[in-house]
C-alpha positions in Angstrom: 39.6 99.8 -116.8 36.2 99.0 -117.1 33.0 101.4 -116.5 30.7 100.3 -113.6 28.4 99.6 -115.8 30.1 96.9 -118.0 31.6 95.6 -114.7 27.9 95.2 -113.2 26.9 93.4 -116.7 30.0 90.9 -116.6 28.8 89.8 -112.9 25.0 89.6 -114.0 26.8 87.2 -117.1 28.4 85.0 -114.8 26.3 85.0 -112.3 23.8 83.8 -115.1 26.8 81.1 -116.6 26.9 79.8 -112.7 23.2 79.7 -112.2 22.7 77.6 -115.0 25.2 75.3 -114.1 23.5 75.0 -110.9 20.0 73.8 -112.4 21.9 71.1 -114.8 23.5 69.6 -112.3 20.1 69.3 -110.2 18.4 68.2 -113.9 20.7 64.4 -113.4 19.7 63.8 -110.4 17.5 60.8 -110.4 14.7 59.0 -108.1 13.6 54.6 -108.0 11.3 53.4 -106.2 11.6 50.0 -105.6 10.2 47.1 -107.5 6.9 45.9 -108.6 5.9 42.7 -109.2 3.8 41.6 -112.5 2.2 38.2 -112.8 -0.4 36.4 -115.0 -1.6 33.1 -115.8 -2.4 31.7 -119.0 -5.2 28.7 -118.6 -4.2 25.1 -119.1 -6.1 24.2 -122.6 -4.6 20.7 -123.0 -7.1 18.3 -124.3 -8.3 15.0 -125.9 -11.8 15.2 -127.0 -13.2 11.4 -127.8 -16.3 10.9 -130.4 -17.8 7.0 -130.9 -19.7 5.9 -133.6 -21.0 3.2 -135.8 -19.5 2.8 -138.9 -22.8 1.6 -140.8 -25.3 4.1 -139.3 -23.3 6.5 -138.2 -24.6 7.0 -134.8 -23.0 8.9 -132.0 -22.7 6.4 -129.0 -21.2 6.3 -125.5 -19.4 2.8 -125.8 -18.6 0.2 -128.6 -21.3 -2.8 -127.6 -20.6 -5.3 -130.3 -23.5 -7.5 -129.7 -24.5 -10.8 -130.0 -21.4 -12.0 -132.5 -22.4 -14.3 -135.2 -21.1 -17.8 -135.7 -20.9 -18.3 -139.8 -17.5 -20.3 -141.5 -16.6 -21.9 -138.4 -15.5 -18.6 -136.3 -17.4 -16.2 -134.4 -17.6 -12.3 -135.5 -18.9 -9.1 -134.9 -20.4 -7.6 -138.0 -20.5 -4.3 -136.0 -17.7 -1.4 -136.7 -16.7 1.4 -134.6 -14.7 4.5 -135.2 -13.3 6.6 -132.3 -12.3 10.0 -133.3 -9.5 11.6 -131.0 -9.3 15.4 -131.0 -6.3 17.0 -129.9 -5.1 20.4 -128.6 -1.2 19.9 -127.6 -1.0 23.9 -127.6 2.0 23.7 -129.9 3.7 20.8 -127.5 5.0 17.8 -128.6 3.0 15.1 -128.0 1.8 11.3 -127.8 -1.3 9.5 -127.6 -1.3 5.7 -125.9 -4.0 3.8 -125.5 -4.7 0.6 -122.9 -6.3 -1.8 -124.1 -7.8 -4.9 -121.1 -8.7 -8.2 -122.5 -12.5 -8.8 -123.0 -13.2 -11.2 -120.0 -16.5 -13.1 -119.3 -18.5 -12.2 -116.3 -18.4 -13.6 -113.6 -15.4 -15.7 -115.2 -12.1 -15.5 -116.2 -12.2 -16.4 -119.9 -11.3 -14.1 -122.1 -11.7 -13.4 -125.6 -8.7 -13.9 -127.7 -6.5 -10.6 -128.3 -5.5 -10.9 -131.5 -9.7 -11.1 -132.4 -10.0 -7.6 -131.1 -8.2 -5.2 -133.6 -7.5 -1.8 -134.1 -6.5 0.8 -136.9 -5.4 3.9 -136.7 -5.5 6.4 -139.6 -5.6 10.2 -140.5 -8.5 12.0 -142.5 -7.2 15.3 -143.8 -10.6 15.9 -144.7 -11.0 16.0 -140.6 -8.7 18.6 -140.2 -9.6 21.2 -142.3 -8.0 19.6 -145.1 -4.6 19.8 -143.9 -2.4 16.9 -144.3 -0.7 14.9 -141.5 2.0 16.7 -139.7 5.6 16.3 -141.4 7.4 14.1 -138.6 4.5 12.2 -137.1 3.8 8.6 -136.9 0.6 6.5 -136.9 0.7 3.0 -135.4 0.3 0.2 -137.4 -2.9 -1.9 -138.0 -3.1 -4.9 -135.1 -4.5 -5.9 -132.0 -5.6 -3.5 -130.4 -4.2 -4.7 -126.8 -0.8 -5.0 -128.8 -1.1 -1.3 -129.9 0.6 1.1 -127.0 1.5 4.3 -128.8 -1.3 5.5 -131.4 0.1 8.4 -132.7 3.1 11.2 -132.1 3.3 14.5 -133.4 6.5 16.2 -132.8 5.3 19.5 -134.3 2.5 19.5 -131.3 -0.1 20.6 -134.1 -4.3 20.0 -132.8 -5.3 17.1 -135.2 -8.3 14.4 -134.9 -7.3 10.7 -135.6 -9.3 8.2 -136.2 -9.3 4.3 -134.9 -11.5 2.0 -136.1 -12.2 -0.9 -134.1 -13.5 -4.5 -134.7 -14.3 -7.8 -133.4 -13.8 -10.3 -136.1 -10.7 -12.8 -137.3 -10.9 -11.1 -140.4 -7.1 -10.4 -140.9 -8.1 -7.2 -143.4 -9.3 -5.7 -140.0 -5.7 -6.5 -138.4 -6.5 -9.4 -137.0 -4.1 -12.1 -135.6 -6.7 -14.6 -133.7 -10.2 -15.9 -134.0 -13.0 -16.4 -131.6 -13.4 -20.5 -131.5 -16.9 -21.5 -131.6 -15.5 -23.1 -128.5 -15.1 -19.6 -126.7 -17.6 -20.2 -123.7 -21.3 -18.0 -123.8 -21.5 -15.1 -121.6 -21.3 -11.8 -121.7 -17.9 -10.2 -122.2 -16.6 -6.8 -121.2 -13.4 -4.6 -121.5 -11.8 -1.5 -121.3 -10.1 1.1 -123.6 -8.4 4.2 -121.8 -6.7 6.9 -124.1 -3.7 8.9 -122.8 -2.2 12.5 -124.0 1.5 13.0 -123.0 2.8 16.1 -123.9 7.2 16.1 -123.6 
């Protein structure tokens, strides 16, 4: 039989044992409130930055104006050069550039120069991108006409690059060159357009 007093300690004990199983079982309980909603927006930096210039002075221009064209060996020319430089930001998107090119038409006529005298090249200058090389997996169009040429260049990688075009006026076929300009071709002023395109996929 036990004294009072060990009796009184074996309640306190489990009253204590009891008690704590009370406060664990209030411990789990848990409380939400509802949900909130997070949003942010990252800025659209897609972009296609076009520089002209001459290729013998070097000038920064706002067109290609190719003058008067000179009539030597039985063909008229432009001795005038132009490069376009294209600067890209595809942020990491795969990408294309095209370019349209409209025929060179007389005004206030309908004659036109012929296409294949109006030529274009495209070409990469690692030395304008930092000095790294062209992106594995890209393509450069050919050198041609520049109304024949549709896609300039595709980079697959979507990595920011500047290509260069370099365009001329000439039946020169080392400028790509398919036609000439007859000495036949009707005076006037002639005038055309060139609009570049970035297509990211």
């Amino acid at each position: 039989m036990l004294s009072p007093k060990k009796s009184i300690l074996i309640s306190w004990l489990a009253l204590a044992v009891l008690g704590l199983s009370v406060f664990k079982t209030a411990d789990a309980a848990s409380l939400s409130f509802g949900t909130i909603t997070t949003t942010a927006e990252i800025p659209n930096a897609l972009a296609l930055n076009i520089t002209i210039t001459d290729v013998s002075t070097g000038e920064e221009l706002p067109s290609m104006d190719f003058g008067v064209v000179d009539n030597s060996s039985g063909q008229l020319h432009s001795n005038r050069l132009f490069r376009v430089l294209l600067a890209v930001n595809a942020q990491g998107v795969s990408y294309e550039i095209k370019h349209d090119v409209s025929p060179l038409v007389r005004s206030g006529g309908s004659e036109a120069i012929p296409s294949g005298a109006f030529s274009a090249r495209p070409f990469y200058v690692a030395e304008d991108n930092s000095g790294q090389l062209i992106p594995s997996g890209s393509r450069l169009a050919a050198t041609g006409p520049a109304e024949a040429l549709k896609t300039i260049f595709t980079d697959p990688s979507g990595s920011s690059r500047v290509i260069s075009m370099i365009y001329a006026l000439s039946g020169d076929p080392s400028t790509g060159a398919t036609e000439k300009i007859p000495v036949s071709q009707r005076s006037g002023s002639y005038s055309g357009t060139i609009q570049f395109t970035l297509t990211t996929s």
